[in-house]
Jmol script that loads the backbone (N, CA, C; Angstrom):
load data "model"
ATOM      1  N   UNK A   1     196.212   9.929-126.287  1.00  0.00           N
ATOM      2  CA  UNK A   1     194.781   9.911-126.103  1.00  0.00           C
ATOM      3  C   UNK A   1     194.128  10.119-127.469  1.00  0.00           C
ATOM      4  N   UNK A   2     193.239   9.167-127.702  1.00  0.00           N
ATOM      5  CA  UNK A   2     192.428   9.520-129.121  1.00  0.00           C
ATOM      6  C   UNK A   2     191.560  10.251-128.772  1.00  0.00           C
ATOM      7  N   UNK A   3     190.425  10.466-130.235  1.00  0.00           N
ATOM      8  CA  UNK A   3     189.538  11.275-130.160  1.00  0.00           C
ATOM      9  C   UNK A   3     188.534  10.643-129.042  1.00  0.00           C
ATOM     10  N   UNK A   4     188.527   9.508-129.601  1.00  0.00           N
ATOM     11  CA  UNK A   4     187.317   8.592-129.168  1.00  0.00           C
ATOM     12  C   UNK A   4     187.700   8.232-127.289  1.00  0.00           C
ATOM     13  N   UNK A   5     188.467   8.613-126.760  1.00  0.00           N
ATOM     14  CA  UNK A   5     188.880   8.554-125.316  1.00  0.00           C
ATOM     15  C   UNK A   5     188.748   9.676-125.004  1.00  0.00           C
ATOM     16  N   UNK A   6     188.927  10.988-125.915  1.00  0.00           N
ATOM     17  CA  UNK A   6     188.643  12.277-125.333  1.00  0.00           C
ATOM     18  C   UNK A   6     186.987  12.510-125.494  1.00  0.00           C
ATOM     19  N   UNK A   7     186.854  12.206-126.257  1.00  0.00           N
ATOM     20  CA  UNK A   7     184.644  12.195-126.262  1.00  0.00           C
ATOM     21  C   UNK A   7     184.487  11.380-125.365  1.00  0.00           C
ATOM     22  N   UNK A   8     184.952  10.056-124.948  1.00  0.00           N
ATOM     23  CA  UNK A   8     184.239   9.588-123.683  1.00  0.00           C
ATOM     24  C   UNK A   8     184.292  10.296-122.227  1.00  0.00           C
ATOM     25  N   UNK A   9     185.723  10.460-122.254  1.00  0.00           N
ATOM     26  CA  UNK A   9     185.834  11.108-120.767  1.00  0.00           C
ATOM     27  C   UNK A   9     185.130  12.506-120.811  1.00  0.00           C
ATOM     28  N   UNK A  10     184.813  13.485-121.743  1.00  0.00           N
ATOM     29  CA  UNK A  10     184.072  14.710-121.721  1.00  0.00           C
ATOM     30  C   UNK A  10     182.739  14.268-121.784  1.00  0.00           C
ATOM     31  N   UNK A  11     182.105  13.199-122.197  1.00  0.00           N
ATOM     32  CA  UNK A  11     180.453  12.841-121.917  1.00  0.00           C
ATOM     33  C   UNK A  11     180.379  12.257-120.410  1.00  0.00           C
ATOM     34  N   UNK A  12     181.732  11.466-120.053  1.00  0.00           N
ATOM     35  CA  UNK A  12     181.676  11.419-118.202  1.00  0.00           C
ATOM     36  C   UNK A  12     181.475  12.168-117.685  1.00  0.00           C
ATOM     37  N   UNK A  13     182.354  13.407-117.743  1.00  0.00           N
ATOM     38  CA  UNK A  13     182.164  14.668-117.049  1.00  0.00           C
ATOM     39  C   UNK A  13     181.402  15.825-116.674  1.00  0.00           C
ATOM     40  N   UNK A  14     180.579  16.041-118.088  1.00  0.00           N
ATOM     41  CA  UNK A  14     179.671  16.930-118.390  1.00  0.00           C
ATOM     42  C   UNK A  14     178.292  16.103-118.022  1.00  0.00           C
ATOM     43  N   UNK A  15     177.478  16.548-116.721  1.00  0.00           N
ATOM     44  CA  UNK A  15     176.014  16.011-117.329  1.00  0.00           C
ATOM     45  C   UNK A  15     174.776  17.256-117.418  1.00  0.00           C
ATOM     46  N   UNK A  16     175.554  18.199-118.093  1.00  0.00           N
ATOM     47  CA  UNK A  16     174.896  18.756-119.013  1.00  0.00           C
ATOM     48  C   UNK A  16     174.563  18.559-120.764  1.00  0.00           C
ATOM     49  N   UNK A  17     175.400  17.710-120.818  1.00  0.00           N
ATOM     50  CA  UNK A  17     176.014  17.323-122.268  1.00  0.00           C
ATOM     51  C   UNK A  17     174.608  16.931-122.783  1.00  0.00           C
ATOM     52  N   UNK A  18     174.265  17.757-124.305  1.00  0.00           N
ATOM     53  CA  UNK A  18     172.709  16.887-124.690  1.00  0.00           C
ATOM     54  C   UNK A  18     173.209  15.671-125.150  1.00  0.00           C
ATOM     55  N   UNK A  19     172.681  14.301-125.342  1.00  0.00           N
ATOM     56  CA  UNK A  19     172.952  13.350-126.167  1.00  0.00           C
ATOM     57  C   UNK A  19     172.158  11.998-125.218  1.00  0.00           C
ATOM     58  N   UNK A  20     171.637  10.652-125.974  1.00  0.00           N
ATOM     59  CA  UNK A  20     171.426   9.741-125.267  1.00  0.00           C
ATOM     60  C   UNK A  20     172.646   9.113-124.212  1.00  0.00           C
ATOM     61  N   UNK A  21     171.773   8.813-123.243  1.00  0.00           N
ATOM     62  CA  UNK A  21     172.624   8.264-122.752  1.00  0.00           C
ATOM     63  C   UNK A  21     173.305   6.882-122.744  1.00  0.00           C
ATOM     64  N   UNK A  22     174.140   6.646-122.215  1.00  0.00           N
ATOM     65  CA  UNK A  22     174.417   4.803-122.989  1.00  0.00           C
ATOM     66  C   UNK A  22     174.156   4.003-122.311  1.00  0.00           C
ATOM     67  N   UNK A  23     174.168   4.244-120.869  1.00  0.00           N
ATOM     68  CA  UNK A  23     173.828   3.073-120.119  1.00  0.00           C
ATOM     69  C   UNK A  23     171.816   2.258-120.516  1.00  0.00           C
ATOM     70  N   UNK A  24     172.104   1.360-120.346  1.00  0.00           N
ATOM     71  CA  UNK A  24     170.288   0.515-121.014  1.00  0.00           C
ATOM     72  C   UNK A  24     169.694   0.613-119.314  1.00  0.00           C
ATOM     73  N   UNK A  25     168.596   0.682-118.835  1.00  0.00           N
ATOM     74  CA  UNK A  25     167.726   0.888-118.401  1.00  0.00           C
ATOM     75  C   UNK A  25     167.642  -0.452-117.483  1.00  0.00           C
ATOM     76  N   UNK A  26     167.773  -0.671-116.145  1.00  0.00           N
ATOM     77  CA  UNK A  26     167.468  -1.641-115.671  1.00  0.00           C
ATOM     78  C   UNK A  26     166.122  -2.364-115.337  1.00  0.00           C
ATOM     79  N   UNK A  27     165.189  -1.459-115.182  1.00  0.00           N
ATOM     80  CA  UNK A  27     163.606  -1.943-115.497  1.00  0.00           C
ATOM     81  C   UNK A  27     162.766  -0.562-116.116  1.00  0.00           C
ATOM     82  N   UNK A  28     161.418  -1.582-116.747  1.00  0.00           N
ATOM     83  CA  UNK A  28     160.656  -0.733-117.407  1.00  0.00           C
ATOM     84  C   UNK A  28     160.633   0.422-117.810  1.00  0.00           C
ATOM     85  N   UNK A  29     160.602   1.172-116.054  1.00  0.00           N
ATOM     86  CA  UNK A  29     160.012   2.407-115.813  1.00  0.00           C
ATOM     87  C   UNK A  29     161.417   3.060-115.644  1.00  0.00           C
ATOM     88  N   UNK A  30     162.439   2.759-115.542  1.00  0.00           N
ATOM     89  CA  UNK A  30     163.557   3.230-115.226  1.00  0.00           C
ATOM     90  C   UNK A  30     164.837   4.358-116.059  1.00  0.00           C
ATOM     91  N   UNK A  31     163.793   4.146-117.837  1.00  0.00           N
ATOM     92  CA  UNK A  31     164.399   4.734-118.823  1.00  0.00           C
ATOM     93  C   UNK A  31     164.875   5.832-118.644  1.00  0.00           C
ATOM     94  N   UNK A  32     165.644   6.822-119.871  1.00  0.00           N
ATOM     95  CA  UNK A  32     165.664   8.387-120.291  1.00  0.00           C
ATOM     96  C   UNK A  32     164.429   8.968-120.027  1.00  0.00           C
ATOM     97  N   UNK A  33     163.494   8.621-120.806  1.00  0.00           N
ATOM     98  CA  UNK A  33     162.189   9.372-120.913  1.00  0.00           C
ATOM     99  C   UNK A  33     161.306   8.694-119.178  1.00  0.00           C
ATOM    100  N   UNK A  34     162.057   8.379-118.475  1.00  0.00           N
ATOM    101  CA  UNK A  34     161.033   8.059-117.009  1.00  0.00           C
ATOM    102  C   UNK A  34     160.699   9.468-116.749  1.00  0.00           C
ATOM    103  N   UNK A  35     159.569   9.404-115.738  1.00  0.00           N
ATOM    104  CA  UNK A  35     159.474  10.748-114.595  1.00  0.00           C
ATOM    105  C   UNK A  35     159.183  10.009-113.547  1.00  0.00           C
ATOM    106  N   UNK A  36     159.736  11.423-113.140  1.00  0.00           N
ATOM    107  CA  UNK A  36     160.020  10.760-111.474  1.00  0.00           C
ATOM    108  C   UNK A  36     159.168  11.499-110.283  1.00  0.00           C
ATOM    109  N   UNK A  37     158.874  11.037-109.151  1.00  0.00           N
ATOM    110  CA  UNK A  37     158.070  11.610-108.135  1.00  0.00           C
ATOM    111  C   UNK A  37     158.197  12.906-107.651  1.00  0.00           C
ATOM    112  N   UNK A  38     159.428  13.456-107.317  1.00  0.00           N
ATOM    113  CA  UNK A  38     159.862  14.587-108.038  1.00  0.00           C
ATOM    114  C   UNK A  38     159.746  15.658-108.701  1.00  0.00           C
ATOM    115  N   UNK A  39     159.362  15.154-110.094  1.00  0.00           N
ATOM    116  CA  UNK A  39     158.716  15.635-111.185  1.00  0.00           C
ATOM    117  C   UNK A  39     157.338  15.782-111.118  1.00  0.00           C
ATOM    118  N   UNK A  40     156.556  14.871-110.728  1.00  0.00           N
ATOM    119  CA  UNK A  40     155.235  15.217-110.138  1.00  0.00           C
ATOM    120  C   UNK A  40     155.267  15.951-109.311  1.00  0.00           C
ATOM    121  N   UNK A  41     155.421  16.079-108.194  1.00  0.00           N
ATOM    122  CA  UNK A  41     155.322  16.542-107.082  1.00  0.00           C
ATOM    123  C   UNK A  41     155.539  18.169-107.396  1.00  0.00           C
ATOM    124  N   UNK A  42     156.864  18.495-108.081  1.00  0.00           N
ATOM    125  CA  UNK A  42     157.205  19.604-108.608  1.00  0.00           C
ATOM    126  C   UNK A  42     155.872  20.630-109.486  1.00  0.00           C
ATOM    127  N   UNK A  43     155.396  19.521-110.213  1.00  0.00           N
ATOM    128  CA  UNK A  43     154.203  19.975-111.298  1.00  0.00           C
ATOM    129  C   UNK A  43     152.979  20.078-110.031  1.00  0.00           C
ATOM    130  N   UNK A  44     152.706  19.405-109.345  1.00  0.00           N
ATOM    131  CA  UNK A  44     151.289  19.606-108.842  1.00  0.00           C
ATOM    132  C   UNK A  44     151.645  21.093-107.759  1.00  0.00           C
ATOM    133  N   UNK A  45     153.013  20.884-107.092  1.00  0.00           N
ATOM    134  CA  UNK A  45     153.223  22.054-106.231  1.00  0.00           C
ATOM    135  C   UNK A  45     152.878  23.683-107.250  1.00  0.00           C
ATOM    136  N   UNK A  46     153.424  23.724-108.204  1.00  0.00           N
ATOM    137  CA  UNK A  46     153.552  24.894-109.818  1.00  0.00           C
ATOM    138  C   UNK A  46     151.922  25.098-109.602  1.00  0.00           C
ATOM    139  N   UNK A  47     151.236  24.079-109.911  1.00  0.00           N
ATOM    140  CA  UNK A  47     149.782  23.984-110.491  1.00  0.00           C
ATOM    141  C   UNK A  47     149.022  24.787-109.210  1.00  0.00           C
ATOM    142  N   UNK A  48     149.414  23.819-107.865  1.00  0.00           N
ATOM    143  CA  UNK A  48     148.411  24.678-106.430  1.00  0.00           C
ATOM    144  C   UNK A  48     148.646  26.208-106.439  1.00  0.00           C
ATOM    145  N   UNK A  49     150.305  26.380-106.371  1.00  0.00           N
ATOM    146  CA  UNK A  49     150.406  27.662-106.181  1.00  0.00           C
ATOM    147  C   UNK A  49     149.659  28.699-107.274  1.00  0.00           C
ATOM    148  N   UNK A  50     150.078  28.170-108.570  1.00  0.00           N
ATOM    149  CA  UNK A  50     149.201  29.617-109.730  1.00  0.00           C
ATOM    150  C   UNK A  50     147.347  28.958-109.168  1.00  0.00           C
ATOM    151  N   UNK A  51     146.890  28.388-109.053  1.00  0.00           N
ATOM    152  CA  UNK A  51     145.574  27.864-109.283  1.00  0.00           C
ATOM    153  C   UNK A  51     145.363  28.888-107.432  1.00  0.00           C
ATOM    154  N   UNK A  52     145.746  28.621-106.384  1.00  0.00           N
ATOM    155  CA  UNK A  52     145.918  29.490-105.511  1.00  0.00           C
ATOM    156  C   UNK A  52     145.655  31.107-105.571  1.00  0.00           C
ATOM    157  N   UNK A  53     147.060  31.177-106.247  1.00  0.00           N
ATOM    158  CA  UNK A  53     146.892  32.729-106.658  1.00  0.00           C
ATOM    159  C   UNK A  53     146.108  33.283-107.405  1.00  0.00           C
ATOM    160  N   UNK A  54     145.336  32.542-108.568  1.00  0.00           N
ATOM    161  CA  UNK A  54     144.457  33.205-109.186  1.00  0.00           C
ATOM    162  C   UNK A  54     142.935  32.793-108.122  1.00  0.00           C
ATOM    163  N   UNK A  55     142.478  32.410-107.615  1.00  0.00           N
ATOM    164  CA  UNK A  55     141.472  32.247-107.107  1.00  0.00           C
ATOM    165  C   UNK A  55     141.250  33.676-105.511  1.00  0.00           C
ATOM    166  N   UNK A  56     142.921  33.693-105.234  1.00  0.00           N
ATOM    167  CA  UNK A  56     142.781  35.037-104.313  1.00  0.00           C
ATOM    168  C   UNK A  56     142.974  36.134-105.256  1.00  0.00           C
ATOM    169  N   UNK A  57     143.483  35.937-106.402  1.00  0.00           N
ATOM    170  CA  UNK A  57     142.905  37.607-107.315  1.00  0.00           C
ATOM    171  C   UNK A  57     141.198  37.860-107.678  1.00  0.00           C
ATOM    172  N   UNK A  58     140.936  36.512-107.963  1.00  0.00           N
ATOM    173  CA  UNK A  58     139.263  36.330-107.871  1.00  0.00           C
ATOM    174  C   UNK A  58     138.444  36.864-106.768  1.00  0.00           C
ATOM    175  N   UNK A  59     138.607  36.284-105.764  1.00  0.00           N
ATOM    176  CA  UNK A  59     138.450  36.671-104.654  1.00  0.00           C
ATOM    177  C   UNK A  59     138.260  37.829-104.366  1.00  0.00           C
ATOM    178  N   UNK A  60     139.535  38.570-104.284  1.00  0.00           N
ATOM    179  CA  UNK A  60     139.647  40.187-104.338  1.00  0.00           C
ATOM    180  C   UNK A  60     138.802  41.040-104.998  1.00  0.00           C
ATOM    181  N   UNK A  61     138.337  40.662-106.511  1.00  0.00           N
ATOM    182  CA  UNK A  61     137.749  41.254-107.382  1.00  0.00           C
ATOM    183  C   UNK A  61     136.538  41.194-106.977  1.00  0.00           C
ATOM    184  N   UNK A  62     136.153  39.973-106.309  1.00  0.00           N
ATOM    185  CA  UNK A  62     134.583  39.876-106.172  1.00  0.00           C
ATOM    186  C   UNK A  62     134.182  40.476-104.775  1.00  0.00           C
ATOM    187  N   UNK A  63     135.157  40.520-103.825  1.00  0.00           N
ATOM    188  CA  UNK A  63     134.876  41.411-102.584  1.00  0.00           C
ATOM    189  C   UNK A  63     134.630  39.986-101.616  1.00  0.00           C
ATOM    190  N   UNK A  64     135.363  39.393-101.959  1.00  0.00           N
ATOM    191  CA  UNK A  64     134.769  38.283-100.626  1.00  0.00           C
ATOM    192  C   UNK A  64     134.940  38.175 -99.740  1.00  0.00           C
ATOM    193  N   UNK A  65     134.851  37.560 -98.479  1.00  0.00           N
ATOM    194  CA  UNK A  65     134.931  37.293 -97.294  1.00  0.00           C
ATOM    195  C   UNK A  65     136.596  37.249 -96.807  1.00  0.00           C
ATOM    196  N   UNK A  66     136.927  37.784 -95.838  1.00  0.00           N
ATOM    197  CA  UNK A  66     138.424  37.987 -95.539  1.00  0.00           C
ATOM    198  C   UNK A  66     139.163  36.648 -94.978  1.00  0.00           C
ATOM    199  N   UNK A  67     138.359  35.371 -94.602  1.00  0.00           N
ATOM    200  CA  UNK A  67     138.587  34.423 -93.992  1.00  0.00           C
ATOM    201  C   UNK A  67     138.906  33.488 -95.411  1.00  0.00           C
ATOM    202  N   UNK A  68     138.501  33.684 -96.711  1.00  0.00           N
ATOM    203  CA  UNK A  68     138.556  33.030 -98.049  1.00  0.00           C
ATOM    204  C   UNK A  68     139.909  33.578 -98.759  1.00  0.00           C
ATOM    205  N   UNK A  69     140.064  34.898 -98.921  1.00  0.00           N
ATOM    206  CA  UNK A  69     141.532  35.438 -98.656  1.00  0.00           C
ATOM    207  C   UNK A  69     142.606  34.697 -98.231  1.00  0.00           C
ATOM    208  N   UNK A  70     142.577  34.823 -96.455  1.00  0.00           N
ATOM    209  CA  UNK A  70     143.440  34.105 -96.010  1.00  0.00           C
ATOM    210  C   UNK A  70     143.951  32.810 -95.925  1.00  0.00           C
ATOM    211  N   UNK A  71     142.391  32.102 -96.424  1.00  0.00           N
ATOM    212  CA  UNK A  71     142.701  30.353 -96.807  1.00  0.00           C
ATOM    213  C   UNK A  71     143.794  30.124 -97.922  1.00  0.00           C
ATOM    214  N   UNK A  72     143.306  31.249 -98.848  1.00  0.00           N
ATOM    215  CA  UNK A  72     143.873  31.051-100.625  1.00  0.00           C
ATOM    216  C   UNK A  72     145.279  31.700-100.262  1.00  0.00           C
ATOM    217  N   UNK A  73     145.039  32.565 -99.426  1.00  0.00           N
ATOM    218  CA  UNK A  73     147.022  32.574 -99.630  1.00  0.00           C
ATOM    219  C   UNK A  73     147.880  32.340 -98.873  1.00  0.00           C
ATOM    220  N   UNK A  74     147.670  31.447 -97.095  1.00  0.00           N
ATOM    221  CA  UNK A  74     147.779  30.360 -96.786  1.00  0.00           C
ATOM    222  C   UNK A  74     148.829  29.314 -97.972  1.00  0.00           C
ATOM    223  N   UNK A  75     147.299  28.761 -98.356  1.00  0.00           N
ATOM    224  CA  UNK A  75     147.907  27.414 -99.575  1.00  0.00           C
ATOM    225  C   UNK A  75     148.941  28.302-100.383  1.00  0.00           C
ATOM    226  N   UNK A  76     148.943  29.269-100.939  1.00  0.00           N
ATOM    227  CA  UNK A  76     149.891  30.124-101.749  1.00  0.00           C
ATOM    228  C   UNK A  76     151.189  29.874-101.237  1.00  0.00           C
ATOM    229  N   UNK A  77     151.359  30.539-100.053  1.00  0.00           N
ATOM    230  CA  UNK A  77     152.407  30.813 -99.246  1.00  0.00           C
ATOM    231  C   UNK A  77     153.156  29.091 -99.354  1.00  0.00           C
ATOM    232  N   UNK A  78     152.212  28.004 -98.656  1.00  0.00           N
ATOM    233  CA  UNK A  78     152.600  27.006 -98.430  1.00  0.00           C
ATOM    234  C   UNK A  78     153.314  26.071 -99.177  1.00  0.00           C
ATOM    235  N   UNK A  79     152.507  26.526-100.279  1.00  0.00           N
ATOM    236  CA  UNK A  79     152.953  25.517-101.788  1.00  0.00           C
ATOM    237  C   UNK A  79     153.813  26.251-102.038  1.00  0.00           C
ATOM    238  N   UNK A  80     154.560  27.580-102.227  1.00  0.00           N
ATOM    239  CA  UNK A  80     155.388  28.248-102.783  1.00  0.00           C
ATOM    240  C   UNK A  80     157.091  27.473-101.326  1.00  0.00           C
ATOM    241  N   UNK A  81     156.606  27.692-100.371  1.00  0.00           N
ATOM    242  CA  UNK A  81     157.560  27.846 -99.681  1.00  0.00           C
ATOM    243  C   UNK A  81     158.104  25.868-100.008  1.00  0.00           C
ATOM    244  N   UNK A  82     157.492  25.334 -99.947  1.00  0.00           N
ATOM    245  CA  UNK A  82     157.610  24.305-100.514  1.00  0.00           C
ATOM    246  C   UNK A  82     158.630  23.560-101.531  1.00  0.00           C
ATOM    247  N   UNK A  83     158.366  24.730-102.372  1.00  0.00           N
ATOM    248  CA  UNK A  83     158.754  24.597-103.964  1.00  0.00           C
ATOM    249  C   UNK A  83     160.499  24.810-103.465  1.00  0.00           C
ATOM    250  N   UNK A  84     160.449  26.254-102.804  1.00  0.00           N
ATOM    251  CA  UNK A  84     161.908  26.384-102.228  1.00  0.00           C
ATOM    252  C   UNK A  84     162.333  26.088-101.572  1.00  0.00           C
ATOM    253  N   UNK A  85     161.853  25.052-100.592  1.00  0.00           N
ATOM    254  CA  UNK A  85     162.612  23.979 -99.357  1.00  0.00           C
ATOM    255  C   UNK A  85     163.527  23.193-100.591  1.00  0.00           C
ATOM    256  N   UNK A  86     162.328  22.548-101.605  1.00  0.00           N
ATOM    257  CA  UNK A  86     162.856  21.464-102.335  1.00  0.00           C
ATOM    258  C   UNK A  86     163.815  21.757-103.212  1.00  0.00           C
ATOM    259  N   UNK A  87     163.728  22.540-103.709  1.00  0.00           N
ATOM    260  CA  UNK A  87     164.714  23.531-104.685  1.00  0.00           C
ATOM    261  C   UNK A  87     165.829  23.581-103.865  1.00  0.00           C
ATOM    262  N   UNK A  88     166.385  24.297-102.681  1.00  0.00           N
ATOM    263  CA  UNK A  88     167.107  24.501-102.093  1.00  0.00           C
ATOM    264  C   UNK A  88     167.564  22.661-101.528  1.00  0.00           C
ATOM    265  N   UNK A  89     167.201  22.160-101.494  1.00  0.00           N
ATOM    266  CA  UNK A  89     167.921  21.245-100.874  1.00  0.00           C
ATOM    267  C   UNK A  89     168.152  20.245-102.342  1.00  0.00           C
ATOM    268  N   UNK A  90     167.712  20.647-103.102  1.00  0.00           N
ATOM    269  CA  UNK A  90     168.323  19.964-104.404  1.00  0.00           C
ATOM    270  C   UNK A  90     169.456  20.012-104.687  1.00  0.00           C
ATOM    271  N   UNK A  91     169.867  21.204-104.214  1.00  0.00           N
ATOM    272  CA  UNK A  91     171.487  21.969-104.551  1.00  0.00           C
ATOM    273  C   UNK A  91     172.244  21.154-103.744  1.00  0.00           C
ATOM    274  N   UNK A  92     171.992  20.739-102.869  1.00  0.00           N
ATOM    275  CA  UNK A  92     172.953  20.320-101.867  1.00  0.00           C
ATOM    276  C   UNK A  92     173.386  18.840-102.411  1.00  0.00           C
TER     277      UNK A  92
END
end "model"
wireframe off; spacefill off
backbone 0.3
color backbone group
């Protein structure tokens, strides 16, 4: 086995490994640098939940209505539990 057969089969194996990858891109959007729905979805879920939570610390501070509370952490709860459905079934 050469070097160059032992670096390939350890960049097969590992896809943690940093480095480009070699395969070329079958369309456009399909590159290294793509994002994926996923990835959105992930970011807007991050964004509701803190944007959530700070609006029921707001809330709190200002003494508001207990029905505005429960809306804001509602969505909290929802978007969070969310995050860990998807998370958790990522693993799988």
């Amino acid at each position: 086995m050469t070097h160059q057969d032992h670096q390939d089969y350890r960049d097969r194996q590992d896809p943690y490994r940093l480095g480009t990858p070699r395969a070329t891109p079958t369309a456009p959007g399909d590159g290294p640098d793509a994002v994926s729905r996923g990835d959105v979805l992930r970011t807007l879920l991050w964004t509701v939940v803190v944007l959530s939570a700070v609006a029921n610390m707001a809330l709190s501070f200002t003494g508001a209505a207990a029905p505005l509370h429960l809306a804001s952490g509602v969505v909290t709860v929802l978007a969070a539990g969310t995050l860990v459905v998807r998370g958790l079934r990522g693993r799988r």
